[in-house]
N, C-alpha and C positions, 0 to 999 in steps of 0.2 A: 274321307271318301270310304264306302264299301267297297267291300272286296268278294268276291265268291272265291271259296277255290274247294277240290276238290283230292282226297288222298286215300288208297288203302294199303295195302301189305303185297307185296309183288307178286304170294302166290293167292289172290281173294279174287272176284271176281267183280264186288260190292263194293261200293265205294260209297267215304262218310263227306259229307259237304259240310263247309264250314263260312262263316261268315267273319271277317276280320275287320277292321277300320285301322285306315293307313294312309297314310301322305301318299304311297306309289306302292304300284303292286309286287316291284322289289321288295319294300318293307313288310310288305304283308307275307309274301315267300317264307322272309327270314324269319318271321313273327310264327308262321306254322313249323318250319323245319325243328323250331326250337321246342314246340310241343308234342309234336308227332316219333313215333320211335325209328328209329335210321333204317329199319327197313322198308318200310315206307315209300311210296313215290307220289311224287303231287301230281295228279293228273291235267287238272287246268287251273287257270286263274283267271276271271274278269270284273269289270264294273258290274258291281248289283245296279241292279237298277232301282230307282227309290220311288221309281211311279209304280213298280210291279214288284212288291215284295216276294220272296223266297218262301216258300213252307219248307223248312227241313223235317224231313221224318229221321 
């Protein structure tokens, strides 16, 4: 399954979106935490949808 999720820097106001593939969006969490740098906050996580794909800019 996709994943959406979303992360910046505590003091940014931009936020990067990012797209994972995961069993559960646990896995997907750990799968960002582990690329992103610990300052960082993941803002959401949900089901992409695969009938409406994402444009990330």
């Amino acid at each position: 399954m996709s994943w959406l999720l979303a992360h910046r820097p505590a003091d940014a106001d931009d936020a990067v979106r990012v797209v994972i593939d995961a069993a559960t969006s646990a896995e997907a969490i750990a799968e960002l935490r582990a690329q992103i740098p610990a300052d960082h906050k993941i803002l959401y996580v949900m089901a992409a949808d695969e009938r409406a794909p994402v444009a990330l800019a």
